[in-house]
N, C-alpha and C positions, 0 to 999 in steps of 0.2 A: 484717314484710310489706313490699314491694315497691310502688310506684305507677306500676306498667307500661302503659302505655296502649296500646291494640288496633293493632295493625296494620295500616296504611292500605292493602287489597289492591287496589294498581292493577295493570297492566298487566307493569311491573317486578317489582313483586316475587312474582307468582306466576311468571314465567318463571325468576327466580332460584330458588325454590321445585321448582319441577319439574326442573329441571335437576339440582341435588343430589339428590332423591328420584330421576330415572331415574338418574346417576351410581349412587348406592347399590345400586341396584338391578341390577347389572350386577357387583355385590362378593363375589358367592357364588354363583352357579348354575355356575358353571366349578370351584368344589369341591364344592358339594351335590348334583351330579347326576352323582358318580363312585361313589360308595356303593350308591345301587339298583342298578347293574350292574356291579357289582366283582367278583361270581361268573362273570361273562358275561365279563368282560376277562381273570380269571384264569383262566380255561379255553378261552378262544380260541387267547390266546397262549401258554401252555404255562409260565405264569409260577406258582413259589411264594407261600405268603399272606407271606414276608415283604419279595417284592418288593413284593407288587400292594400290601401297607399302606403302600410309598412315597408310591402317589398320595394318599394324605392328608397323609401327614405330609410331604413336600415342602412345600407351599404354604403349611402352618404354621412351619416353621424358615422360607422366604423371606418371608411376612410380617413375621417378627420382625426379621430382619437386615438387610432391604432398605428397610424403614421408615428407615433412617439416612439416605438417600440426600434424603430429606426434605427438608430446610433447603438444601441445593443445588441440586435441582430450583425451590425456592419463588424461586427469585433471578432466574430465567426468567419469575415470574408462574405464580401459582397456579392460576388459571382453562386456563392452557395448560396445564401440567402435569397436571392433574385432566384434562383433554382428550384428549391423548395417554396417559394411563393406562388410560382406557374402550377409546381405540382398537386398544390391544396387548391389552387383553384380551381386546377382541371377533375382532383377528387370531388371535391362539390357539388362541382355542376356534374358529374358523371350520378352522382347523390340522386339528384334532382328526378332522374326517372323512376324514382317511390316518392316523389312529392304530393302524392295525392293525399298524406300524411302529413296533419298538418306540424307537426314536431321537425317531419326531416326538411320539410318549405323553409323553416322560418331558421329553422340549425344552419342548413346549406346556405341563407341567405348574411344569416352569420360573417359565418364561414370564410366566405365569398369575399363579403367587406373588408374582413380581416386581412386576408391575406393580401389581396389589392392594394391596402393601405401600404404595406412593405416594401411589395415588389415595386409600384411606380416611383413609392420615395429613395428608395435604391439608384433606382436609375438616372440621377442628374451627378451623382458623383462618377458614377464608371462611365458616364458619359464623358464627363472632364477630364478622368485617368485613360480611357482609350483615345480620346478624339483631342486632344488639348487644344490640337489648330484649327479645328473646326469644330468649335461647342454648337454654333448656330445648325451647323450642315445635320449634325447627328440629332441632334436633339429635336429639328423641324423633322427627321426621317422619321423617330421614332412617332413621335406626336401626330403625324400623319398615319402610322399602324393603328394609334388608339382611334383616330376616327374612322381609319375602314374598320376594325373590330365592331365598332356602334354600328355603322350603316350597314354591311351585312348581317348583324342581329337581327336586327331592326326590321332589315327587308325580308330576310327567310325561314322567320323563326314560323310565322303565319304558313307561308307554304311545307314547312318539313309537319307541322300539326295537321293540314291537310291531307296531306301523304299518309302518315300514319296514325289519322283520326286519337292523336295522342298530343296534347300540349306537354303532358311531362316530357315523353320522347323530345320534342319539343328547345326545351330547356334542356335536356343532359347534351343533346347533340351537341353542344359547344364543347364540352369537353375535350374533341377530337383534334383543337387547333394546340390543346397544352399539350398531347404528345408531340409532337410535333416539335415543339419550344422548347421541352426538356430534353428532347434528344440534341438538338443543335446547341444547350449549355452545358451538356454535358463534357466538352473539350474545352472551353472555359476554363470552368471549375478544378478538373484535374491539372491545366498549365497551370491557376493560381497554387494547385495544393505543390506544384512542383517548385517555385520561386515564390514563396511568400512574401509579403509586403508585411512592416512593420507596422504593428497595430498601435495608438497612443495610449500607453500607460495610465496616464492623469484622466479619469474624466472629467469632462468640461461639460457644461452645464449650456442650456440653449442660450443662444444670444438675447435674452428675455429684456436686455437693457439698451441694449443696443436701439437708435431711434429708427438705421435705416432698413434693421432688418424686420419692423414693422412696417416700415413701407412695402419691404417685399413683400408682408402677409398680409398685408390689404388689399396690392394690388390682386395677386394670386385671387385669396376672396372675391375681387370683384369679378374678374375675368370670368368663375365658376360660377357667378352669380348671375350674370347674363346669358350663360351657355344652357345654364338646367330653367333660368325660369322661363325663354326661348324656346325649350326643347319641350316644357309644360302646358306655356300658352298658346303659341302660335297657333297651333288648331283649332282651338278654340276660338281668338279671337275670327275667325274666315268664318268658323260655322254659325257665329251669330253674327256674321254679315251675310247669311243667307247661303254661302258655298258648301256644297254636299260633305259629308266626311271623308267619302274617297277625295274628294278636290283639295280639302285642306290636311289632308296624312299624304299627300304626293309634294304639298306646300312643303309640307314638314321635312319631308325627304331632301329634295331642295337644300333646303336651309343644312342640312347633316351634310349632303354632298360639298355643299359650296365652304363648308372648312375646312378641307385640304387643299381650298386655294389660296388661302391668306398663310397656311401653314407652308404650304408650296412657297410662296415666293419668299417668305424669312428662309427658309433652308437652301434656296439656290441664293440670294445674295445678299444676309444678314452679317455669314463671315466678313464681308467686304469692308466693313466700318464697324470700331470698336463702340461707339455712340450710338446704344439702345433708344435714344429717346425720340430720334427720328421717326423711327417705325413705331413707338406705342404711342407715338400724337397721331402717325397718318391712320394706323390700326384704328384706333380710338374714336377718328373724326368719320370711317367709313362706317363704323358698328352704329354713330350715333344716327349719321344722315341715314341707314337705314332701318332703325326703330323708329325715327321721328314721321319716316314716311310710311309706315305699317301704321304709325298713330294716327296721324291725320289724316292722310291720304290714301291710304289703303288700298282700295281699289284702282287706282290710277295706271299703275306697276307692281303690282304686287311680287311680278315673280324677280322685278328687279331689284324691291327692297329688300325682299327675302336673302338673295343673293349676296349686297352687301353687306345687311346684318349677318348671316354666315363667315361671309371672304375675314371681316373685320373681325369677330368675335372668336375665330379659329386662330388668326395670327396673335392678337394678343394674348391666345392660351400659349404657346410654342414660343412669345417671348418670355410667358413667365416662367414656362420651367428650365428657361437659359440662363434665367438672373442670377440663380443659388452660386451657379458655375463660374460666372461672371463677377460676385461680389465675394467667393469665399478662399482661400489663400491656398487649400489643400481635400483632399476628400473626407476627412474628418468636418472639417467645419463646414461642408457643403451638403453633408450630412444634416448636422445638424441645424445649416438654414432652411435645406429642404423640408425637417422634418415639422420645424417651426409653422413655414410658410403654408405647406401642406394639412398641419392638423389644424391649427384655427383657420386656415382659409375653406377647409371642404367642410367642420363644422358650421362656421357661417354662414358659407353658399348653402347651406340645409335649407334655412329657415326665408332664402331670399323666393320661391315659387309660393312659397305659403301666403308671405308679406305681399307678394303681386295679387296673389288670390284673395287676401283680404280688403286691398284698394279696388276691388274689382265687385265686394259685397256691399263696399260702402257707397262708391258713386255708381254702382249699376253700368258701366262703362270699363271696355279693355283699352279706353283712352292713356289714362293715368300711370296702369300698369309699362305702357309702350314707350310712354313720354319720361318715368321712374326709367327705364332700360337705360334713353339717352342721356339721362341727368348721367347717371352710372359710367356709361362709355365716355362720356364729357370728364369725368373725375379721374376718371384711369389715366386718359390722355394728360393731365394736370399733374397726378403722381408718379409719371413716368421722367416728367422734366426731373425727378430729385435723383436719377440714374445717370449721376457724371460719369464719364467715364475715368474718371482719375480717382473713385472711389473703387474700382479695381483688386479683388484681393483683401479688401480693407474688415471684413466679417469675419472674424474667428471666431 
């Protein structure tokens, strides 16, 4: 156990505090509030389902890729960088209300990925430079912003098109959370420009050799990889058990809601023990018992497997982006784990809703796909045990 002591909250550090929580919070409503009207975009524009699933999977290959740009942008200052990434999101999506053009749909969507990729990979190092004594506390606060960003998407993107018999209106509406963000980094940025922090001279190359900062980027991988093909299939699997679509998109909800509980409890008492592996076995064991019960038993409790598959698969998101912070010596090289762990692990997790969808053509059954989740959360939990905690720092 750990002798962390409380958090003196003045004046600073809840402005720091709030600043990354609205940052976060501006990291997913520009792709969570493409899905409730993705029927309404593909049939407006006279677009196939294998264009219109671009708009998802776009943002995810540019996640992955565009995170490299990482440790480049950080040499600018990170506080700017994270600043300018809120800003291009919130241009984009404000974009998006002439997306009835399919040039500024697929630019904006771009765009969108692009900048994403930056701004979340930013945030595990100024997490570690503001919060040191609490990497768990800040970094579950933040991780909890990106899931209410999803789930108010998610949930109001449908009623503001309603309102304004407008899907594009729709989608730019988000833009209104990035002013917001930018206004509150904007004292940030100027303290950073006022006491600048030494930038490293040398550049150093990702830890590409390193064995355990592969584990980080598996694990990461996996984590994403349960969240998006979860967030894919779920529905589906209920409606070919016979449950209306409003019954299995409230399912769905559910499951988005119930990841700020697994995220919740690593941020109230993750600081308490430097020993991650605790929580990515118990994380691990609750994601698995609840995909193996959506597999085989489905119907029994549904709303309770849903649950744990949520609680479980949110916490081990919010342990992953604690690890960079945890295993790397300084902001430079948490940089550059983050940027490692982040670009092949959201390229990965791309192809993992696709790979579920393809066991799903071959045996005719969402069995395989559910039971594939728990093999997944079983492996996580196994690659979690290799996060001693006396490898500490040990990632340059």
């Amino acid at each position: 156990m750990t002798d962390r002591g409380p958090l003196e909250w003045n004046g600073s550090v809840l402005l720091v505090l709030a600043a990354f929580v609205l940052a976060a919070l501006n990291l997913r409503p520009a792709i969570a509030s493409v899905p409730p009207v993705l029927e309404l975009i593909r049939a407006d524009l006279g677009l196939s389902y294998t264009a219109v699933s671009l708009l998802t999977t776009i943002p995810m290959f540019c996640m992955g890729l565009f995170a490299f740009l990482t440790p480049r942008v950080a040499r600018f200052g990170r506080e700017r960088g994270l600043f300018w990434a809120i800003v291009l999101v919130g241009l984009a999506t404000a974009a998006r209300v002439a997306s009835h053009h399919l040039v500024v749909l697929f630019a904006t969507t771009i765009i969108v990925g692009i900048a994403i990729a930056v701004g979340q990979t930013l945030l595990p190092a100024l997490v570690g430079e503001y919060f040191p004594e609490r990497p768990s506390f800040a970094t579950g606060i933040y991780s909890i912003s990106l899931a209410v960003g999803a789930i108010l998407a998610a949930a109001l993107t449908v009623p503001i098109y309603q309102t304004t018999s407008s899907w594009a209106i729709g989608l730019a509406s988000w833009a209104s959370l990035g002013i917001v963000a930018a206004v509150v980094l904007v004292p940030l940025v100027r303290e950073r420009e006022k006491s600048p922090v030494e930038t490293e001279t040398v550049r150093r190359r990702l830890p590409w050799r390193n064995p355990l900062a592969w584990t980080v980027t598996l694990f990461f991988a996996g984590t994403s990889t349960i969240f998006y093909s979860g967030l894919t299939w779920l529905a589906p699997r209920y409606v070919a058990l016979g449950w209306t679509e409003t019954g299995a998109g409230f399912l769905l909800t559910v499951f988005l809601l119930a990841q700020p509980i697994g995220m919740g409890l690593f941020t109230l008492f993750g600081d308490r023990f430097d020993d991650r592996r605790l929580w990515i076995v118990g994380m691990g064991a609750i994601a698995a018992i609840g995909t193996i019960g959506i597999a085989i038993t489905p119907l029994s409790s549904p709303w309770f497997f849903v649950i744990l598959f949520g609680t479980g698969s949110g916490g081990l998101f919010a342990i992953a982006l604690t690890l960079p912070i945890d295993l790397a010596p300084d902001g430079q090289a948490t940089d550059r784990l983050a940027t490692m762990a982040m670009g092949i692990g959201y390229i990965l997790s791309a192809f993992g809703p696709s790979l579920i969808g393809s066991a799903r053509d071959l045996t005719g059954s969402y069995v395989p796909a559910f039971v594939a989740m728990c093999v997944v959360s079983l492996i996580l939990g196994l690659i979690g045990t290799a996060f001693n905690p006396a490898y500490e720092g040990t990632i340059a």
